[in-house]
Each structure stands twice: as structure tokens, then as C-alpha cells.
C-alpha positions as YAML, in Angstrom:
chain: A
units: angstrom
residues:
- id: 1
  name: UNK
  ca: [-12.93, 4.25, 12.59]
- id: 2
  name: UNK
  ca: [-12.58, 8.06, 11.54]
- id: 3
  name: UNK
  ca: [-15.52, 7.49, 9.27]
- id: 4
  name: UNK
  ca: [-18.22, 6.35, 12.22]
- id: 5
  name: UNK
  ca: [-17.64, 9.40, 14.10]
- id: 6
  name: UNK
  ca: [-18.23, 11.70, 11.24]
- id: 7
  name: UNK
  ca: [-21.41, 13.98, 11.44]
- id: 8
  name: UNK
  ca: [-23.33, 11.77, 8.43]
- id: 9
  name: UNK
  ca: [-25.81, 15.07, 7.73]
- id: 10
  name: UNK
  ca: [-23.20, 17.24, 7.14]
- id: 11
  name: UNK
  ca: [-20.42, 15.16, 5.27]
- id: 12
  name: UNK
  ca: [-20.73, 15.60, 1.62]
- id: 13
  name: UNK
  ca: [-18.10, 13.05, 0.55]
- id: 14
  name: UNK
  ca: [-15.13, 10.66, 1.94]
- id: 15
  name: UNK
  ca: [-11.96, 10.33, 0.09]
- id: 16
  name: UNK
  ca: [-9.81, 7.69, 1.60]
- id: 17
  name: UNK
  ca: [-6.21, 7.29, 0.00]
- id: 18
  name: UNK
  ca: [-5.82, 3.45, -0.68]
- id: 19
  name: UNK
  ca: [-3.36, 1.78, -2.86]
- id: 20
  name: UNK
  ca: [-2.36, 0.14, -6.23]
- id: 21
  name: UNK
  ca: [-1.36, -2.98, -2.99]
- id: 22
  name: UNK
  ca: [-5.15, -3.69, -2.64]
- id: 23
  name: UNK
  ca: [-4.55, -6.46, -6.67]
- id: 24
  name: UNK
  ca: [-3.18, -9.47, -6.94]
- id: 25
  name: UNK
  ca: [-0.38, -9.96, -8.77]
- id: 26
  name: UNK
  ca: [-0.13, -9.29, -12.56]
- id: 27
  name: UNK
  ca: [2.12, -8.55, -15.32]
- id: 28
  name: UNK
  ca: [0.09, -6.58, -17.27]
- id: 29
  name: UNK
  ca: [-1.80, -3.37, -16.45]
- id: 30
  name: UNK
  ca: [-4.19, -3.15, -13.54]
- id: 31
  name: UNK
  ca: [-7.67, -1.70, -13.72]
- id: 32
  name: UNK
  ca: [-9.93, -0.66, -11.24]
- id: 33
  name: UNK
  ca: [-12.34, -3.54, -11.87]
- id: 34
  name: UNK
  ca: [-8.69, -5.85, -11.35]
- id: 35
  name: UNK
  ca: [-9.38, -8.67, -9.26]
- id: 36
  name: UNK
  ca: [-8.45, -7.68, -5.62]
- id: 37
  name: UNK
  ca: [-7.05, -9.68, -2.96]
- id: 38
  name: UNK
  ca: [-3.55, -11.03, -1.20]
- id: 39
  name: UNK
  ca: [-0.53, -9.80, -3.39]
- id: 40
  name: UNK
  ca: [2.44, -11.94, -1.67]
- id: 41
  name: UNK
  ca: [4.71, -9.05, -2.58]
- id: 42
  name: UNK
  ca: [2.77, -6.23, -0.37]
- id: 43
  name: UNK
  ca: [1.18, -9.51, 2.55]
- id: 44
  name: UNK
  ca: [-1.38, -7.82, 5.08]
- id: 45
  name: UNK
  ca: [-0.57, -3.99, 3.61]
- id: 46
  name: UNK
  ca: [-2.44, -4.03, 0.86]
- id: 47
  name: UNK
  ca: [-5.17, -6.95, 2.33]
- id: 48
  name: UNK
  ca: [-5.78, -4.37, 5.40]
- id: 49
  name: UNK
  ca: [-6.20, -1.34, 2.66]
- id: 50
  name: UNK
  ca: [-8.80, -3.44, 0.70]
- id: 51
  name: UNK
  ca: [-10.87, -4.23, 4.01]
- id: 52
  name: UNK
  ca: [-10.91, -0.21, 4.68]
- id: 53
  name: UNK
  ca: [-12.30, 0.52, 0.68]
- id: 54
  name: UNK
  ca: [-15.09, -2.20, 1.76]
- id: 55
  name: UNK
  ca: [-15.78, -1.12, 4.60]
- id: 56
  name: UNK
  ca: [-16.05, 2.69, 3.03]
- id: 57
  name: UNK
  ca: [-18.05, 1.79, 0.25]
- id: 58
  name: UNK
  ca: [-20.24, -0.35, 2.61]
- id: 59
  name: UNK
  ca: [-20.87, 2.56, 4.89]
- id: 60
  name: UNK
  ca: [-21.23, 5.50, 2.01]
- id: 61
  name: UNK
  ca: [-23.65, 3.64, 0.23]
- id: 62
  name: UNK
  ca: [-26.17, 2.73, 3.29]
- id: 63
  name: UNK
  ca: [-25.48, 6.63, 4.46]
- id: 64
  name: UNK
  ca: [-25.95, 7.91, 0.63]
- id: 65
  name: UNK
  ca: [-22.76, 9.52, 0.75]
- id: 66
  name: UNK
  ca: [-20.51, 10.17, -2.14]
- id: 67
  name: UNK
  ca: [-17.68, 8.28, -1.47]
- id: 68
  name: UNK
  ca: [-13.72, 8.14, -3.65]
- id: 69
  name: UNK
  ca: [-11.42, 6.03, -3.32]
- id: 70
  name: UNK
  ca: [-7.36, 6.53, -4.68]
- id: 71
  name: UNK
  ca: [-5.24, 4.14, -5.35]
- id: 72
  name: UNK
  ca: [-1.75, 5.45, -5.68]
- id: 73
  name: UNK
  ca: [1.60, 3.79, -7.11]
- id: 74
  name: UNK
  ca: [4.39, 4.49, -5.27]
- id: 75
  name: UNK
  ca: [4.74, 7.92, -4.47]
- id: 76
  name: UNK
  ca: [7.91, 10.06, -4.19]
- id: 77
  name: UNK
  ca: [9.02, 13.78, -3.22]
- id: 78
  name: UNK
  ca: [9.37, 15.80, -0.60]
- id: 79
  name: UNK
  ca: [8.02, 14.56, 2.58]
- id: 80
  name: UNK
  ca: [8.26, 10.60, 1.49]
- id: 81
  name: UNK
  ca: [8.05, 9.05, 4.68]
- id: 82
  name: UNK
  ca: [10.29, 5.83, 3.47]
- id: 83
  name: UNK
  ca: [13.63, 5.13, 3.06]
- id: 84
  name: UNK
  ca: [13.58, 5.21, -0.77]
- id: 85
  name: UNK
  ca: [14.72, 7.91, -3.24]
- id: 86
  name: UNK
  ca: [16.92, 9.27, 0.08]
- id: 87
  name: UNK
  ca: [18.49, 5.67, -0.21]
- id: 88
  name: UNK
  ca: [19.72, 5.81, -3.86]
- id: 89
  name: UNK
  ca: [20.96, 9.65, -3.37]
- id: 90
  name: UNK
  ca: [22.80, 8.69, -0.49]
- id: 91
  name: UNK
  ca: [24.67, 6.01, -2.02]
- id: 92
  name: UNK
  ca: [25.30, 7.61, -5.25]
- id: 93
  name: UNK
  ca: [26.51, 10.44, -3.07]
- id: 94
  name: UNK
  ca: [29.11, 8.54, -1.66]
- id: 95
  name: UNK
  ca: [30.20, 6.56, -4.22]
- id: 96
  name: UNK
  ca: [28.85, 3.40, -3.08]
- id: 97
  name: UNK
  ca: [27.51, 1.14, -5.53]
- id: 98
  name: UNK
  ca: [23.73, 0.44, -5.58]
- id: 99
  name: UNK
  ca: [22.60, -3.11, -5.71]
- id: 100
  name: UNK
  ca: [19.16, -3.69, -7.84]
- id: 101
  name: UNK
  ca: [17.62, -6.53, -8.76]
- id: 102
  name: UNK
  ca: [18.22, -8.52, -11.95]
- id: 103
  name: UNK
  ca: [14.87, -8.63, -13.86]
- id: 104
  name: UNK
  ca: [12.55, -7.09, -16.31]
- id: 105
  name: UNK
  ca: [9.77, -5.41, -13.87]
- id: 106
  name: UNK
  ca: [8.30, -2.40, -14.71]
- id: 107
  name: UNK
  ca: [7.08, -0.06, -12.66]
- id: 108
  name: UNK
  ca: [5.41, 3.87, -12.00]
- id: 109
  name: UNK
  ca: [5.58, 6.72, -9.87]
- id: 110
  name: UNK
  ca: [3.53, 9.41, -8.89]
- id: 111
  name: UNK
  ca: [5.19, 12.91, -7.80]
- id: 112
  name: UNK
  ca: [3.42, 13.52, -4.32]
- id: 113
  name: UNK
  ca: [2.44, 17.07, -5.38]
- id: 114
  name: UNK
  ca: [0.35, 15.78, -8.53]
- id: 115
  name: UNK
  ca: [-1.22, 13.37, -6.07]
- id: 116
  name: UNK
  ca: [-2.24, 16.37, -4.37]
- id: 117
  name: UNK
  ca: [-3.62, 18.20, -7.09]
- id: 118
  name: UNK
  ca: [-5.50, 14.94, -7.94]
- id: 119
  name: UNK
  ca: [-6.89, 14.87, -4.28]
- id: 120
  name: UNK
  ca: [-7.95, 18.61, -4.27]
- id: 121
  name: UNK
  ca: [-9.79, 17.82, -8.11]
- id: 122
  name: UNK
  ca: [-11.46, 15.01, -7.01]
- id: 123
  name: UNK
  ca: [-12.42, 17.08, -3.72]
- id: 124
  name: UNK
  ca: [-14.07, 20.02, -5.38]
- id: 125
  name: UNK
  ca: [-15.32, 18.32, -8.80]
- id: 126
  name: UNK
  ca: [-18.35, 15.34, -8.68]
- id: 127
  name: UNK
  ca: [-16.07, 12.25, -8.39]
- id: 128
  name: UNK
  ca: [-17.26, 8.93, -7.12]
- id: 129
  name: UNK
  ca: [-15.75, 5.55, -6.86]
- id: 130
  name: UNK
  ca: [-12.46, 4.15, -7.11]
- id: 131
  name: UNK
  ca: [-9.62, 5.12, -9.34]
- id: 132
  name: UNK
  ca: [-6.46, 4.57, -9.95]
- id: 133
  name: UNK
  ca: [-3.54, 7.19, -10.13]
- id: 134
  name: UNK
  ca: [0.22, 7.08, -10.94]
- id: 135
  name: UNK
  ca: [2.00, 8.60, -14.09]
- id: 136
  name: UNK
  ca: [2.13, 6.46, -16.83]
- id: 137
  name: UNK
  ca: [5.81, 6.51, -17.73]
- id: 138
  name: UNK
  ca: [7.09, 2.87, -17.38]
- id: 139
  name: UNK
  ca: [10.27, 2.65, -15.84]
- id: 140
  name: UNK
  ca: [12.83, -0.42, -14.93]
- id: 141
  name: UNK
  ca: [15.17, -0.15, -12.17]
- id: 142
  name: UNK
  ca: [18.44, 0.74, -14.04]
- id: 143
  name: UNK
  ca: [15.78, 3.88, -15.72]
- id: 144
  name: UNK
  ca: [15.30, 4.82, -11.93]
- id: 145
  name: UNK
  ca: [18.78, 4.63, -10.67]
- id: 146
  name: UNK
  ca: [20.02, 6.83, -13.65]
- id: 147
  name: UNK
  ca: [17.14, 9.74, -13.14]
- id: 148
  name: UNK
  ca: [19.00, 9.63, -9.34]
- id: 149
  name: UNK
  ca: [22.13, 10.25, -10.14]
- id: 150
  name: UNK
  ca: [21.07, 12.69, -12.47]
- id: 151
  name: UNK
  ca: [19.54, 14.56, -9.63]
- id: 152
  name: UNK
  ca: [22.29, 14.01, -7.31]
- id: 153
  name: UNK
  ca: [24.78, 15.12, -10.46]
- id: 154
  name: UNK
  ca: [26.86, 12.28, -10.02]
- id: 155
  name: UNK
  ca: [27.66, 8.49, -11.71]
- id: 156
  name: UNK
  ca: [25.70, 5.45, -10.15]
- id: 157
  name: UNK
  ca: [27.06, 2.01, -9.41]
- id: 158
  name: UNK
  ca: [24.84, -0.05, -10.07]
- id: 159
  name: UNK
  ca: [25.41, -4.03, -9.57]
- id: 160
  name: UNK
  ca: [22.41, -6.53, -10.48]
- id: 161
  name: UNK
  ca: [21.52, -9.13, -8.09]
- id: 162
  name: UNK
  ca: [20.41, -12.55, -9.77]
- id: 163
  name: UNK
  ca: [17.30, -12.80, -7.09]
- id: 164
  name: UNK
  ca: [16.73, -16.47, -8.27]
- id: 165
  name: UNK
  ca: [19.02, -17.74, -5.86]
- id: 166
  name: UNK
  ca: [16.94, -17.21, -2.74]
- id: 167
  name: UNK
  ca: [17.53, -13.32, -2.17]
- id: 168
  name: UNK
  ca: [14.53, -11.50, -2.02]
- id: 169
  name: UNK
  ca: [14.87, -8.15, -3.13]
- id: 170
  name: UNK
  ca: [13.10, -6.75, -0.10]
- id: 171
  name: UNK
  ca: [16.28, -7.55, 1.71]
- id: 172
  name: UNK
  ca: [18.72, -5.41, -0.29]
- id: 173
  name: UNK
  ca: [16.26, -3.12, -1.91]
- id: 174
  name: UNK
  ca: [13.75, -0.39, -1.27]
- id: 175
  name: UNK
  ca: [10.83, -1.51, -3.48]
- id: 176
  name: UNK
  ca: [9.27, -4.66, -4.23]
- id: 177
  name: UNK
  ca: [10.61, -6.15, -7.04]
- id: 178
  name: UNK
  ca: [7.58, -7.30, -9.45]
- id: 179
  name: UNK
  ca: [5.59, -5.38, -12.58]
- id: 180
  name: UNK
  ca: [3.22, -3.09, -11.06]
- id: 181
  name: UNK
  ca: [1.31, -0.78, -13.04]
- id: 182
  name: UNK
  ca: [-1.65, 0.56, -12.95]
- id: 183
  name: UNK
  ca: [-4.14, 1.87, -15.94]
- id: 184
  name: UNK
  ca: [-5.30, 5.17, -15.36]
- id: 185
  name: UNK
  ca: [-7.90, 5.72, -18.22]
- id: 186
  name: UNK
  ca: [-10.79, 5.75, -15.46]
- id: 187
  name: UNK
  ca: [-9.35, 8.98, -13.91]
- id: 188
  name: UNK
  ca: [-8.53, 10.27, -17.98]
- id: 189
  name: UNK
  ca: [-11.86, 9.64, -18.43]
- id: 190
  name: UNK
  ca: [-12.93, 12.38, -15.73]
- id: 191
  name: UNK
  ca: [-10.61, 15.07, -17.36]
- id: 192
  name: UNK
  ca: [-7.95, 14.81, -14.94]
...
């Protein structure tokens, strides 16, 4: 691992970039201090990020090294890596309609630029431990899929899709479909 071959005497602190994946399950707000474990809507993703903050924390704390740990919502902009927001533009683009899933989940975003700035603050300013970090607007799906077509400047189509009856939303859809949200008043806290 990246943080074993580190020079120990010269590293002043480790930020590793985990995720909101690492809790179980929950309809209301996560904190850091959440319990942690399998989520059956993220499976080995977020179980494999949880055994990296462990390990981390572990290692910082027998080196005495400051050590941060992020845990993101989902993340969008420029540079996103998955087949997301560019899947609802494109469809709204052509007029296709935009299948969601029929429920009352709530969710939250973080622009990947403000995630940035986070990183850099939490870089140059004496931060330690684990926090979490989205924006707190709440949205639902049908809240998302209108702020697209607003960007794209044209109407969305939107069809719900009763998930009950053995579709998972996984298969039609480019998030998970559960609450997730994640309390932030850890990183308020730190004037951030």
C-alpha cells in the first residue's frame, strides 16, 4: 500500500478520500460515529473502503501521524469518471424518456470542485480524523432529473419504475436507489 512506502519522518499527514459507502444502511442522517459495515446497496465497495480507513488509522496512530479521512456523497462535475449526469443529459438531449425509480429516497451531491477546496482546507489547516462531506440540499430523483434538463435547456421524460416487482434500480439506473445522506456538522464544526 501507498502508505507503507511513504518516508514516515517526513510525512506530516495522510488524507485518504473514502466514502459515505463505508455505513450501513439508514434512513435517517449518517454521522461519522454511524455504525460502519456491509451496505447491500454499495456490496464489497464500500466494505473494501472501510478496511483502507482501518488500516490508515491503524498505521497513523502507531507512526504518530496526523491522519484525515473524507467521506464523500456522490460527487458530480467535470471529470466524473461514471456514467451518470452524462446519462440523463444524453437522454434528455434526445428526447428519450428517462426511467427513475418509484420511491421516496433522498439523496446529496457534492460539486467535485468544492470537494477540492475541502481537500486543499483540510490539507493546509490542523484537521484530523474522519469527516463527512456532501452539500446538504436533499434532493429526490424527479428534483435531479429536472436540474438536468435545466442544464441541458430542454423538457425531461421522466417514467417511474415500481422497483417492487423485482427490478433493481441498478439495472435501469445510474445510482443506487436508497436514502443516503450524510450529516456534515463535524466538518461545520471546523469552519469549513
Amino acid at each position: 500500500l501507498l502508505y507503507d512506502v511513504l518516508n514516515k519522518d517526513r510525512l506530516k499527514k495522510y488524507i485518504l478520500c473514502s466514502t459515505g459507502a463505508v455505513y450501513l444502511s439508514s434512513d435517517t442522517y449518517l454521522f461519522e460515529e454511524s455504525p460502519c459495515g456491509y451496505n447491500e446497496n454499495w456490496g464489497d465497495y464500500g466494505t473494501d473502503k472501510l478496511l483502507a480507513e482501518k488500516y490508515l488509522l491503524e498505521k497513523a496512530t502507531d507512526d504518530n501521524i496526523s491522519a484525515v479521512i473524507l467521506r464523500p456523497s456522490y460527487i458530480y462535475g467535470a471529470g466524473n469518471n461514471l456514467y451518470r449526469e452524462a446519462y440523463f443529459f444524453e437522454r434528455i438531449e434526445k428526447g428519450e424518456i428517462v426511467p427513475i425509480p418509484k420511491s421516496d429516497s433522498l439523496v446529496q451531491f457534492i460539486y467535485i470542485s468544492d470537494l477540492l477546496n475541502i481537500f486543499n482546507e483540510v490539507l493546509i489547516k490542523s484537521f484530523n480524523g474522519v469527516y463527512n462531506v456532501t452539500n446538504s440540499e436533499e434532493v429526490n430523483w424527479k428534483m435531479l432529473l429536472d436540474c438536468a434538463a435545466k442544464a441541458v435547456g430542454r423538457p425531461v421524460r421522466i417514467k417511474e419504475v415500481d422497483c417492487r416487482i423485482g427490478i433493481k434500480a441498478r439495472e435501469f439506473f445510474p445510482f443506487r436507489d436508497y436514502t443516503y445522506l450524510l450529516a456534515t456538522n463535524k466538518l461545520e464544526r471546523n469552519d469549513l
